[in-house]
Every structure is written in structure tokens, then in C-alpha cells.
VOFI-873802 format. One record per atom (N, C-alpha, C): x, y, z; atom name; residue in three letters. Coordinates in nm, 4 decimals, always signed. Layout:
<pts>
X;Y;Z;a;r
X;Y;Z;CA;ALA
...
</pts>
This chain:
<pts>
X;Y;Z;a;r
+16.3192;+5.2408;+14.4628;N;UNK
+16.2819;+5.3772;+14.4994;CA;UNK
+16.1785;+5.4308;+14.4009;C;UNK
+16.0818;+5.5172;+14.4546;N;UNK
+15.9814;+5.5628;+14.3967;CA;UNK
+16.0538;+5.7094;+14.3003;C;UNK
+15.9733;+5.7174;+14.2140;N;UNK
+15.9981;+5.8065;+14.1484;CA;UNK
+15.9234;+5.9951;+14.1807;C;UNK
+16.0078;+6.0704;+14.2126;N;UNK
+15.9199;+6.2303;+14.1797;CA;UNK
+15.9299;+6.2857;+14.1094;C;UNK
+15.7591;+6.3256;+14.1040;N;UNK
+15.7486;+6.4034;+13.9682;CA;UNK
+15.7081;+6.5565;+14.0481;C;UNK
+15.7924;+6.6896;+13.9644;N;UNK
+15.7992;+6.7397;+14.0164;CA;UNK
+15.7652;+6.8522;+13.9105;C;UNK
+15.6624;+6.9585;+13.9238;N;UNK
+15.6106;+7.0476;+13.7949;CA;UNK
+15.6447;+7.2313;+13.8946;C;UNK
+15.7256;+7.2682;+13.7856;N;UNK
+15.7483;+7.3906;+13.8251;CA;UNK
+15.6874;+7.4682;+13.7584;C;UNK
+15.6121;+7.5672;+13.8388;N;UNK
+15.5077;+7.6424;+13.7837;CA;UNK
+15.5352;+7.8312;+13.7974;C;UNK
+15.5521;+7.8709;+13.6637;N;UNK
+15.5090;+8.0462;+13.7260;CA;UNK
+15.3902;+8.1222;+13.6169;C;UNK
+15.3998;+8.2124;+13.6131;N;UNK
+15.2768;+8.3071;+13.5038;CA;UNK
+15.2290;+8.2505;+13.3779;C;UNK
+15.3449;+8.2899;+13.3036;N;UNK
+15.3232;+8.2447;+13.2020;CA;UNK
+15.4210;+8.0790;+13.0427;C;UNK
+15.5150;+8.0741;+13.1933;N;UNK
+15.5623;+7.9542;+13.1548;CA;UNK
+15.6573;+7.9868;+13.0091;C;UNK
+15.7335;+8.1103;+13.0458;N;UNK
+15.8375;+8.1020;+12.9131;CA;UNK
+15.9388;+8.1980;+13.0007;C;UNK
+15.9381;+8.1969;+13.1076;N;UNK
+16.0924;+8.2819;+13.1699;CA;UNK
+16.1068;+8.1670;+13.2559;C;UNK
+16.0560;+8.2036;+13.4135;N;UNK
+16.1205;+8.1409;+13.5145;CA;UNK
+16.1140;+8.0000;+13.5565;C;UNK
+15.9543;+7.9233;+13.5241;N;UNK
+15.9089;+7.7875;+13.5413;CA;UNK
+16.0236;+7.7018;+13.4446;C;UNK
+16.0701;+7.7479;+13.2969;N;UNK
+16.0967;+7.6478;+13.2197;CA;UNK
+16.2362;+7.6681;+13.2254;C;UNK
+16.2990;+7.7393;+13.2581;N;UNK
+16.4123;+7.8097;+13.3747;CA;UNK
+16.4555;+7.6764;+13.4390;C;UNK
+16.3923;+7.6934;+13.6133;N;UNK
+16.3932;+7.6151;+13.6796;CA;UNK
+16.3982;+7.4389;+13.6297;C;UNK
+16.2666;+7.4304;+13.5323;N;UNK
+16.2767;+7.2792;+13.5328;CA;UNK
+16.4404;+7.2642;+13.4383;C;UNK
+16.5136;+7.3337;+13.3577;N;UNK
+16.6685;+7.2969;+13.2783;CA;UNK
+16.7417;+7.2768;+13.3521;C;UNK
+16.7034;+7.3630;+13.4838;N;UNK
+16.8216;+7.3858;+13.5951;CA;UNK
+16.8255;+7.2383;+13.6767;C;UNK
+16.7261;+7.2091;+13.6562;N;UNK
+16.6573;+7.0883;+13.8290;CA;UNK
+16.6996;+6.9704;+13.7533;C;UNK
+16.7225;+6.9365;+13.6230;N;UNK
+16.7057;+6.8830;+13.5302;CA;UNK
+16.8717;+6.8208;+13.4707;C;UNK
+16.9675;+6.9454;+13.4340;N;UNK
+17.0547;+6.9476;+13.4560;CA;UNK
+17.1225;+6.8786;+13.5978;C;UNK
+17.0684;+6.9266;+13.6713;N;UNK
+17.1417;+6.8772;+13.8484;CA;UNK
+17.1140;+6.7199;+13.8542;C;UNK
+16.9715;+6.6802;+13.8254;N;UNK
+16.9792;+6.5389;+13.8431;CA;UNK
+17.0711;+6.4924;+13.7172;C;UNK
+17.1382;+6.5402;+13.6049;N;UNK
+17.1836;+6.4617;+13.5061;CA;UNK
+17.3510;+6.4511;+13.6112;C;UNK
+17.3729;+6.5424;+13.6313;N;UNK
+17.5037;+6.6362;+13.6714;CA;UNK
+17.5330;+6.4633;+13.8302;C;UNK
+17.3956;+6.4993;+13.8902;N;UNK
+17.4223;+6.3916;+14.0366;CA;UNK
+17.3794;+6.2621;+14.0035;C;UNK
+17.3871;+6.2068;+13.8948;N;UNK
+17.3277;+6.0667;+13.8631;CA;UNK
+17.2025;+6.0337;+13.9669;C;UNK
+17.1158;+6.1321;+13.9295;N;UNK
+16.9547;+6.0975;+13.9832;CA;UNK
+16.8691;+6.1015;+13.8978;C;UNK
+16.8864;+6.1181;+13.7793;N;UNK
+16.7885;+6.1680;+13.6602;CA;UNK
+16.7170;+6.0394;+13.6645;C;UNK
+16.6991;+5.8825;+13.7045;N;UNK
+16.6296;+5.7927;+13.7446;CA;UNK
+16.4741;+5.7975;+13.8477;C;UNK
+16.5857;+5.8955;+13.9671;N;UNK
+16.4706;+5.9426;+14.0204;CA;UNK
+16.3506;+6.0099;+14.0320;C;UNK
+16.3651;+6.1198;+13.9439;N;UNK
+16.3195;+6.2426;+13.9032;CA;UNK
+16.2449;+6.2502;+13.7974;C;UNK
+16.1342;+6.2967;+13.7512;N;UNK
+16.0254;+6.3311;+13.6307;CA;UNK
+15.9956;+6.4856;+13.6505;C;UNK
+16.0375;+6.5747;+13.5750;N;UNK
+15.9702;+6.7240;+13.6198;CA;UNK
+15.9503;+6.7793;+13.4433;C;UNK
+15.8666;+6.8830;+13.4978;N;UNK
+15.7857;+6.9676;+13.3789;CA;UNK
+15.7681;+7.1023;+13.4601;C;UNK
+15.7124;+7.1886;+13.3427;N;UNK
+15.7171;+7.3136;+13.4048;CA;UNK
+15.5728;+7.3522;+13.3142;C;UNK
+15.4991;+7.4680;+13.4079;N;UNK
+15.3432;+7.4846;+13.3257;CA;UNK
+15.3060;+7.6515;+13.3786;C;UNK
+15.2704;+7.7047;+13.3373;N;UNK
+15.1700;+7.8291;+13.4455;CA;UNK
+15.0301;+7.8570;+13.4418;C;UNK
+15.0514;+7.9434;+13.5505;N;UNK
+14.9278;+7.9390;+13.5735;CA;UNK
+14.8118;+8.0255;+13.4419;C;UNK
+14.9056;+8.0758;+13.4060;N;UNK
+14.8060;+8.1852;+13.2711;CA;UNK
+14.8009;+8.0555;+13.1167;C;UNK
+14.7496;+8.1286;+13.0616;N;UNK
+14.7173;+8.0953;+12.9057;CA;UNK
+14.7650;+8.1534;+12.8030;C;UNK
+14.8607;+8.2378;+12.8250;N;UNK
+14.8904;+8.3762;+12.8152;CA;UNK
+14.9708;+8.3311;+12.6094;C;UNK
+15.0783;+8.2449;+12.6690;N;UNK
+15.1960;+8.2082;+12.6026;CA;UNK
+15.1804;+8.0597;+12.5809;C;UNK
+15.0617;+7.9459;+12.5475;N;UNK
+15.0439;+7.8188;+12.5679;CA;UNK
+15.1037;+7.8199;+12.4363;C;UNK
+15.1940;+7.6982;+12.4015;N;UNK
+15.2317;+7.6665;+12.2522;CA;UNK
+15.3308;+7.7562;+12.2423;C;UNK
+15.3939;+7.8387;+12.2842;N;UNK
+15.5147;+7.9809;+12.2293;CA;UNK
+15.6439;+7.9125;+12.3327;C;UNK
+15.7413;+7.8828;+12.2630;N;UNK
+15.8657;+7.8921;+12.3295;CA;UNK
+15.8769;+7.9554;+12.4213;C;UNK
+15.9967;+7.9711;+12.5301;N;UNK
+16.0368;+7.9927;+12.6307;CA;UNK
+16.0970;+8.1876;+12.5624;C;UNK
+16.0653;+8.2640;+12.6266;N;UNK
+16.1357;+8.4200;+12.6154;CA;UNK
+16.2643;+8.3637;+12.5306;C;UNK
+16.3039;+8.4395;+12.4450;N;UNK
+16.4548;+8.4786;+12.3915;CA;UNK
+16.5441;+8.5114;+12.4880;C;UNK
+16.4605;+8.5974;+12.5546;N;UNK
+16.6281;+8.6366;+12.6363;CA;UNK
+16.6822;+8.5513;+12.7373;C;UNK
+16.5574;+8.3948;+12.7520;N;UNK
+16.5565;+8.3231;+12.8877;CA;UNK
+16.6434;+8.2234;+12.7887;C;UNK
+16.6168;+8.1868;+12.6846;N;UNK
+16.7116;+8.0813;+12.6383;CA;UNK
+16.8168;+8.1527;+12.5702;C;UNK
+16.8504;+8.2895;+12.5421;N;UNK
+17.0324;+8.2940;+12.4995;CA;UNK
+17.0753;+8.3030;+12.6346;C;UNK
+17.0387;+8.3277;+12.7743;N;UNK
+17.1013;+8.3565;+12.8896;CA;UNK
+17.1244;+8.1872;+12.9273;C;UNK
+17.0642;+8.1149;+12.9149;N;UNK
+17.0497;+7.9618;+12.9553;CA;UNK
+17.1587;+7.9063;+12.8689;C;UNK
+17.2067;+7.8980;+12.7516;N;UNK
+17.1941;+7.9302;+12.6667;CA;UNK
+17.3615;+7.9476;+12.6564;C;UNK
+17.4155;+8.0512;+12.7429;N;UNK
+17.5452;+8.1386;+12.6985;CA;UNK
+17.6021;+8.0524;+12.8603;C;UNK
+17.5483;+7.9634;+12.9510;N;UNK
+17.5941;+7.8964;+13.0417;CA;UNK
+17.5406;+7.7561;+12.9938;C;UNK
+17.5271;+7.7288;+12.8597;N;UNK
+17.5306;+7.5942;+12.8201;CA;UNK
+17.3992;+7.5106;+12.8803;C;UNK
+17.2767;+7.5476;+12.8866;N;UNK
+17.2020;+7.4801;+12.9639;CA;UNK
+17.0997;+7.5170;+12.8325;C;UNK
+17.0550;+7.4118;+12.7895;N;UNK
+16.9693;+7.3971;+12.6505;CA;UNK
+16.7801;+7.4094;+12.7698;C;UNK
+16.7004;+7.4710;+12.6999;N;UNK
+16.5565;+7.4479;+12.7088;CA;UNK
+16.4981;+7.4165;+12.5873;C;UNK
+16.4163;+7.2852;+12.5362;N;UNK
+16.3509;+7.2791;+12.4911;CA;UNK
+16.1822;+7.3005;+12.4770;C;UNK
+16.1777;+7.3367;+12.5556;N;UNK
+16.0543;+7.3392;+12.6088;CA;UNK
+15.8711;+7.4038;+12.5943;C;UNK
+15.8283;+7.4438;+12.5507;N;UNK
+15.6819;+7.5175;+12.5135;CA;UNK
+15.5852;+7.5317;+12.5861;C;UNK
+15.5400;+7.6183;+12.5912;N;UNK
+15.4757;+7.6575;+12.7511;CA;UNK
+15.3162;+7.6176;+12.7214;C;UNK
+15.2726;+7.6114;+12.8360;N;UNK
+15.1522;+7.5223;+12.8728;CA;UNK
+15.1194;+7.5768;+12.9974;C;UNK
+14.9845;+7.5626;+12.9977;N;UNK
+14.9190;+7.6120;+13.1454;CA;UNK
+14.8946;+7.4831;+13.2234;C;UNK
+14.8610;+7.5182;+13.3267;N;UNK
+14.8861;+7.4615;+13.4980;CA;UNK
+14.7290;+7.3642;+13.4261;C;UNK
+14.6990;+7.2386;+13.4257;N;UNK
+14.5673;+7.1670;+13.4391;CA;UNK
+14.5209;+7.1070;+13.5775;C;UNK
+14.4214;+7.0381;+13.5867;N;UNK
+14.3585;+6.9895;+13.7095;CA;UNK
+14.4514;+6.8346;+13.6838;C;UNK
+14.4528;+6.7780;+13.6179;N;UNK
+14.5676;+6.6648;+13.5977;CA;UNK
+14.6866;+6.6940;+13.6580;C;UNK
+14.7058;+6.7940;+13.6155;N;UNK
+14.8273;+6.8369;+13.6892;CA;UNK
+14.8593;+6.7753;+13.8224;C;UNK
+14.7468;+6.8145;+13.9261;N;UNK
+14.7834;+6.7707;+14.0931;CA;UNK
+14.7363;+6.6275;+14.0986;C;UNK
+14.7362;+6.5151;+13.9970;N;UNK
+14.7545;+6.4211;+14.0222;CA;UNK
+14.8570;+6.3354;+13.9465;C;UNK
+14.9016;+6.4039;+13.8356;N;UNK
+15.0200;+6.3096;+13.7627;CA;UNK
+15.1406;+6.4138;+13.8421;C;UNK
+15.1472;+6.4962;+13.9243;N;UNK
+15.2763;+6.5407;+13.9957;CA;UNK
+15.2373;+6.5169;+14.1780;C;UNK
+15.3464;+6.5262;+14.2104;N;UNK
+15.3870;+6.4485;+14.3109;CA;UNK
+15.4219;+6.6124;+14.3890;C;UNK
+15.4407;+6.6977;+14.3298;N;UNK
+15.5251;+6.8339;+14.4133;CA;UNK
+15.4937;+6.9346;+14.2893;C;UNK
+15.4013;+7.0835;+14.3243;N;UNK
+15.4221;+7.1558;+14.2504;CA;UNK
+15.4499;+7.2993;+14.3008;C;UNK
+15.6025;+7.3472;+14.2055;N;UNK
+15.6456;+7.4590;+14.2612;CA;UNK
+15.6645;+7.5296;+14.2256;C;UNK
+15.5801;+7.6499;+14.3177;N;UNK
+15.5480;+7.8091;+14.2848;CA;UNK
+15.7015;+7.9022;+14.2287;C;UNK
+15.6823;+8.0047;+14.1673;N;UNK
+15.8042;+8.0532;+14.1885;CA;UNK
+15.7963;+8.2135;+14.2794;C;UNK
+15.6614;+8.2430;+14.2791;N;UNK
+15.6090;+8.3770;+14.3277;CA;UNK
+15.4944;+8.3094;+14.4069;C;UNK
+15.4400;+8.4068;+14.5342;N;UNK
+15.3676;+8.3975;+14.6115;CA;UNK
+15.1778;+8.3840;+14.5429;C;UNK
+15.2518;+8.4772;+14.4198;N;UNK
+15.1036;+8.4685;+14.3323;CA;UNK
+15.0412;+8.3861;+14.2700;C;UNK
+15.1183;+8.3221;+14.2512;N;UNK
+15.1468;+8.1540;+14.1292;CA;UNK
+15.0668;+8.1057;+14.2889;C;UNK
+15.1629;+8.0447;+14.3910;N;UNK
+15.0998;+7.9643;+14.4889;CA;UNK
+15.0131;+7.9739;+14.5251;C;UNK
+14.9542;+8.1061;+14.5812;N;UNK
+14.7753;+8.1245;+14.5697;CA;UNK
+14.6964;+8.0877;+14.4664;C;UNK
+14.7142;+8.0851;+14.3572;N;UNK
+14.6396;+8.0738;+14.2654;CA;UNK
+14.6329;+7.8994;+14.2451;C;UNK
+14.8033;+7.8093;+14.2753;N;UNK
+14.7668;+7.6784;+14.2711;CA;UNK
+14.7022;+7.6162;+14.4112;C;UNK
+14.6735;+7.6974;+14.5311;N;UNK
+14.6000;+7.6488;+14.6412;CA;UNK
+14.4550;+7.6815;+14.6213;C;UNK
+14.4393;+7.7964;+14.5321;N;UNK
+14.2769;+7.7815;+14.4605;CA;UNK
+14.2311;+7.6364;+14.3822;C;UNK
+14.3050;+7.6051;+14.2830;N;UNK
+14.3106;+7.4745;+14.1689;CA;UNK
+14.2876;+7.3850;+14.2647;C;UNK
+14.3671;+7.3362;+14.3366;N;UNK
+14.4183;+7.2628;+14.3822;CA;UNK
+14.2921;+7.1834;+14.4211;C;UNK
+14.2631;+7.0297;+14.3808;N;UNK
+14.1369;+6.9561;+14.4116;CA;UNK
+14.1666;+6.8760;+14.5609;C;UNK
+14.0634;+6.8872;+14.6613;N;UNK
+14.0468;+6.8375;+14.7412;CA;UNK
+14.1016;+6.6857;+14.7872;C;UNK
+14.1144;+6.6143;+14.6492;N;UNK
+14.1391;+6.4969;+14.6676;CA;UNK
+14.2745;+6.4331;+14.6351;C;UNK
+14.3542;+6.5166;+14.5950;N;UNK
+14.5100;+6.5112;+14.5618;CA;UNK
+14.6281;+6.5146;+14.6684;C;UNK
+14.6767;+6.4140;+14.6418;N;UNK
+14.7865;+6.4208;+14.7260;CA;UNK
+14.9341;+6.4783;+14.7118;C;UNK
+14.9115;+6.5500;+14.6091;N;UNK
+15.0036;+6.6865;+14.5437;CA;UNK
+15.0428;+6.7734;+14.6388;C;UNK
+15.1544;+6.7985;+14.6463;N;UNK
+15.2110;+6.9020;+14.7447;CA;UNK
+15.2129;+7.0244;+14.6945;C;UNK
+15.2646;+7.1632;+14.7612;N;UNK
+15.2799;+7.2583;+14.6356;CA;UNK
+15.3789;+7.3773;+14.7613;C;UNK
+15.4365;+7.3593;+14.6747;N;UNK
+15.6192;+7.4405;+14.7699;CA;UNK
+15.6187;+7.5980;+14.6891;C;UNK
+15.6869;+7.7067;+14.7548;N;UNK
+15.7440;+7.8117;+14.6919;CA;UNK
+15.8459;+7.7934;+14.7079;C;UNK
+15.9012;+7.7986;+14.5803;N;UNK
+16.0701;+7.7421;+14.5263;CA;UNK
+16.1691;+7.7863;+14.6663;C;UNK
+16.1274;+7.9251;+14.7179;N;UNK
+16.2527;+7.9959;+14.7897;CA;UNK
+16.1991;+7.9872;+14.9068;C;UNK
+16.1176;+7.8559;+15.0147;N;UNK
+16.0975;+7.8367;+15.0888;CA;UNK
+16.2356;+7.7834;+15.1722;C;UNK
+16.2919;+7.7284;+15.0267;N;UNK
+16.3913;+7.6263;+15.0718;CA;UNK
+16.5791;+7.7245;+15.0632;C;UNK
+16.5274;+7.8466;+15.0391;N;UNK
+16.6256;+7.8853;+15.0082;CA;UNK
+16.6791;+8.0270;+15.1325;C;UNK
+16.7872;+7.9444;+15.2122;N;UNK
+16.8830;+8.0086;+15.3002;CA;UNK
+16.8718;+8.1251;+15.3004;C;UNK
+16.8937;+8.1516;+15.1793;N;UNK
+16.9232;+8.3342;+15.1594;CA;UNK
+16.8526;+8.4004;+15.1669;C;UNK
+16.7237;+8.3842;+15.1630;N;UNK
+16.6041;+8.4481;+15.1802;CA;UNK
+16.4761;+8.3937;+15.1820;C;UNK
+16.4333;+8.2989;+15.2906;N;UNK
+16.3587;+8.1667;+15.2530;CA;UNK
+16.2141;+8.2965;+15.2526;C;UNK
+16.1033;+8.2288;+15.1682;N;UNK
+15.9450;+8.2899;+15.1317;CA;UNK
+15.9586;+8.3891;+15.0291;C;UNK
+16.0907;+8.4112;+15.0153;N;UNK
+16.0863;+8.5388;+14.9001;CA;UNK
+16.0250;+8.5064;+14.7611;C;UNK
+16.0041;+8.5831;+14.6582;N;UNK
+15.9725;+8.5352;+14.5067;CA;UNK
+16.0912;+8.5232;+14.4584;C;UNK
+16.0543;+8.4793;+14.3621;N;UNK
+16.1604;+8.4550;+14.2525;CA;UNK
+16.1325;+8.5773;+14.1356;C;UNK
+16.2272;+8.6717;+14.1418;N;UNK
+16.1391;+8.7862;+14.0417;CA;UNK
+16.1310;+8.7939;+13.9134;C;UNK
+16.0107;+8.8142;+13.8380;N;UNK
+15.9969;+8.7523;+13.6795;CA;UNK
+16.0818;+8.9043;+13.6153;C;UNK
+16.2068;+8.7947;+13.5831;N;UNK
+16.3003;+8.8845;+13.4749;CA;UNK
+16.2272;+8.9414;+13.3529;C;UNK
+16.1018;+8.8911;+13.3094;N;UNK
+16.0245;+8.9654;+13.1896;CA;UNK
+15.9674;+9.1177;+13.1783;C;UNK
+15.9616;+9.1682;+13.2950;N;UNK
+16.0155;+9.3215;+13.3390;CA;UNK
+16.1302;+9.3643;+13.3467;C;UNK
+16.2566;+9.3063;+13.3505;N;UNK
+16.3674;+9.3535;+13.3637;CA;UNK
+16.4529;+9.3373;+13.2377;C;UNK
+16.5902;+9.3843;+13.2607;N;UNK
+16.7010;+9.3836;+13.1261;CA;UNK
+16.7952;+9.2496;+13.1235;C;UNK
+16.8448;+9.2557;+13.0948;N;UNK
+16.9593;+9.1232;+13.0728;CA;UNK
+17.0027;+9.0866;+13.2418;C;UNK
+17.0233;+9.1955;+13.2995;N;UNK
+17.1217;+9.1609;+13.4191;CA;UNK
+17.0249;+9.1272;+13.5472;C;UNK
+16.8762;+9.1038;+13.5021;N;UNK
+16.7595;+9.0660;+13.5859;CA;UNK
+16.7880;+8.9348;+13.4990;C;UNK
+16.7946;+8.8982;+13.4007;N;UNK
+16.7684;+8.7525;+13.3773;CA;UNK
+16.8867;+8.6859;+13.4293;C;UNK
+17.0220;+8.7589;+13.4356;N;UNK
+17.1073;+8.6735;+13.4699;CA;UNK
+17.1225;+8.6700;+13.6107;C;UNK
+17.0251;+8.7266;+13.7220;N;UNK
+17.0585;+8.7313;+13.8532;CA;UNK
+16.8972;+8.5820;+13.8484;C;UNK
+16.8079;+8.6143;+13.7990;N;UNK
+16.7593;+8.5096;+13.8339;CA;UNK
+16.8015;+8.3707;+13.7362;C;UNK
+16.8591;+8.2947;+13.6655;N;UNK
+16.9236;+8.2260;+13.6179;CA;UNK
+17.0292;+8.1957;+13.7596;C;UNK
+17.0801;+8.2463;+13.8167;N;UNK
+17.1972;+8.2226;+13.9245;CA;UNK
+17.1262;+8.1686;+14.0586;C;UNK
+17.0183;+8.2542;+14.0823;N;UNK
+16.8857;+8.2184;+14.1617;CA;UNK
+16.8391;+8.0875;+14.1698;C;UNK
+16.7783;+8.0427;+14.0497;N;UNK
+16.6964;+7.9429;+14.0087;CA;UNK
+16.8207;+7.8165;+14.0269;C;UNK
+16.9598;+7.8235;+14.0038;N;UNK
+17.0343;+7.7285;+13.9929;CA;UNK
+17.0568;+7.7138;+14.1012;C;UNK
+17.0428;+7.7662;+14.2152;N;UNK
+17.1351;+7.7902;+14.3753;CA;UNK
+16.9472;+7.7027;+14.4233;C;UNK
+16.8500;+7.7380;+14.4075;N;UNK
+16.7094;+7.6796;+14.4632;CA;UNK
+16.6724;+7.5726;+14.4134;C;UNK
+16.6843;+7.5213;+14.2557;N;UNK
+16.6789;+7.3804;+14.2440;CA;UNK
+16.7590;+7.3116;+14.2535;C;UNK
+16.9094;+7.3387;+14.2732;N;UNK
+17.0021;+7.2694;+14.3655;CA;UNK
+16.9494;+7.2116;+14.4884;C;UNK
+16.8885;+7.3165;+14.5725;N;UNK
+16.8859;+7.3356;+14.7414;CA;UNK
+16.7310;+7.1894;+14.6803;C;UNK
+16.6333;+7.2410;+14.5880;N;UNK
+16.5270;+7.1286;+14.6248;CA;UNK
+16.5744;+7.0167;+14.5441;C;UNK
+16.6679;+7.0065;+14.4750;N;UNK
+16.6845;+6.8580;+14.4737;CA;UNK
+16.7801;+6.7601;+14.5765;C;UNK
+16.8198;+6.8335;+14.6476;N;UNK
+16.9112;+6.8191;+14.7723;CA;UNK
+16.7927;+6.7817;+14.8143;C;UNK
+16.6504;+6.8213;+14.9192;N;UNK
+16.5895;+6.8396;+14.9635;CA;UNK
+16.5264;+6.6744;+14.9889;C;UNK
+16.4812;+6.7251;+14.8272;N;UNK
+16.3686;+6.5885;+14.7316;CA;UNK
+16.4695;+6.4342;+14.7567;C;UNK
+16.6088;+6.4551;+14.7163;N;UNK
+16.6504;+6.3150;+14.7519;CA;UNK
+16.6482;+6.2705;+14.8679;C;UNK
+16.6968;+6.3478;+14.9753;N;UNK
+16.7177;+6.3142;+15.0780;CA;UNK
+16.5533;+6.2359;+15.1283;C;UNK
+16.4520;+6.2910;+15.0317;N;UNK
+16.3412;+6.2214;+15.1112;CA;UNK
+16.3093;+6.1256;+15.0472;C;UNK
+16.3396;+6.0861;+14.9085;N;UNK
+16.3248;+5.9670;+14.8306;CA;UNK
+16.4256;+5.8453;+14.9094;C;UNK
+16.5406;+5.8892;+14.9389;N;UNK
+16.6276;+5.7845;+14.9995;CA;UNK
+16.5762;+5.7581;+15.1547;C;UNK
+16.5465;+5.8115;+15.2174;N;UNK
+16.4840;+5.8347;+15.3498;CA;UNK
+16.3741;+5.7181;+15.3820;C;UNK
+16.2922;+5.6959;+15.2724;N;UNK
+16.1687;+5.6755;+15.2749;CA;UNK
+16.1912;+5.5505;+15.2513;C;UNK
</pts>
């Protein structure tokens, strides 16, 4: 079986992108797929390149046992060819990676909550405006959607 690589992308790559990839990350350790799977997380700004993930995103990660190591980095043109799937977490992020996005890549590029029941096309809302109880509703979010896409993603790795 082929391997996916899978880069989760939002603003500025220290709340929700590096979020998602602990969560997606965790699940393949959790479903013995972590074989299958390669993911990273990047955004689209410059904002925070080199700066850890928010404080309040890793004691909330953090206080449910889910470690981020991670340092934020912006979205490159490499990008849509060393990943296989890249996913938005806001509608804004995805416009901006269907701008990037080179003609000649066979890179996909999903909004995380396409896949998600409860409200499929919605954003994922950046807790960096909000208080504690915005980070912990999206933390619950992000775990319920990279669940749903790694459900998704295997079923098409085994499929295939």
C-alpha cells in the first residue's frame, strides 16, 4: 500500500493546522495506520514561521494528553508536490491554496469540514480570537474531523 501524505493547513500555523495534524496523528497511532500516513501542518501566512504552536493550543492539547511538537511554517510551492492531500481548515485558507496551487500537481486540497456530518463546508473557527472555551470546542472539533478524514483516507488507501 501506498503511502499519504497529508498537510494540514490554516493562517498562521500555531492554533488549528498543528491542532489537527496531533489529532490525525494520534488516530493513526491509536488505529495501527501510522505506516500509512505522513502528515505536516503549514499556513498560509508568514506571520508566526519558526514560533511554536499558541500556548493556549498546547496546554488545551496538552490537559487531554495529546503532545504538539511542532513550529510553524508557511504553505510552499513544494508543498503540492511532496503532499498527496492538502487541508484547509477555513474557506479562506482554501482559496488562497487554489490560488498557489501549480497547474501541474496532482495534490488534492479538501476543507477539513467537507467531511464533517455535522455541518459539512463549515470553517473550522480560529480559537485565536476566542477564550479557553473556543479552544476547547475546537480541539473537540478537530478530533471528531480528523477522525471522520482518516476514516475517509483509509478506506481509499485500502480500496485502491
Amino acid at each position: 500500500m501506498d503511502v499519504t501524505r497529508v498537510l494540514f493547513v490554516c493562517l498562521g500555523n500555531i492554533c488549528r493546522s498543528p491542532l489537527a495534524e496531533a489529532h490525525f496523528v494520534a488516530h493513526t497511532e491509536k488505529l495501527g495506520t501510522a505506516h500509512l500516513f505522513v502528515c505536516d501542518s503549514a499556513g498560509t501566512s508568514n506571520n508566526h514561521s519558526g514560533e511554536r504552536p499558541d500556548r493556549r493550543t498546547l496546554n488545551n492539547a496538552a490537559s487531554h494528553g495529546l503532545e504538539i511538537t511542532h513550529s510553524a511554517r508557511q504553505v510552499q510551492r513544494d508543498d503540492f508536490y511532496n503532499f498527496d492531500l492538502l487541508v484547509a481548515m477555513d474557506q479562506e485558507n482554501l482559496s488562497h491554496l487554489e490560488r498557489m496551487k501549480p497547474a501541474d500537481t496532482a495534490a488534492r486540497l479538501l476543507l477539513l469540514r467537507d467531511l464533517d456530518e455535522t455541518d459539512p463546508g463549515a470553517d473550522v473557527p480560529d480559537p485565536w480570537y476566542g477564550d479557553e472555551h473556543l479552544f476547547e470546542e475546537v480541539f473537540h472539533l478537530l478530533h471528531r474531523c480528523t477522525l471522520r478524514l482518516h476514516e475517509h483516507l483509509y478506506q481509499e488507501t485500502t480500496n485502491t
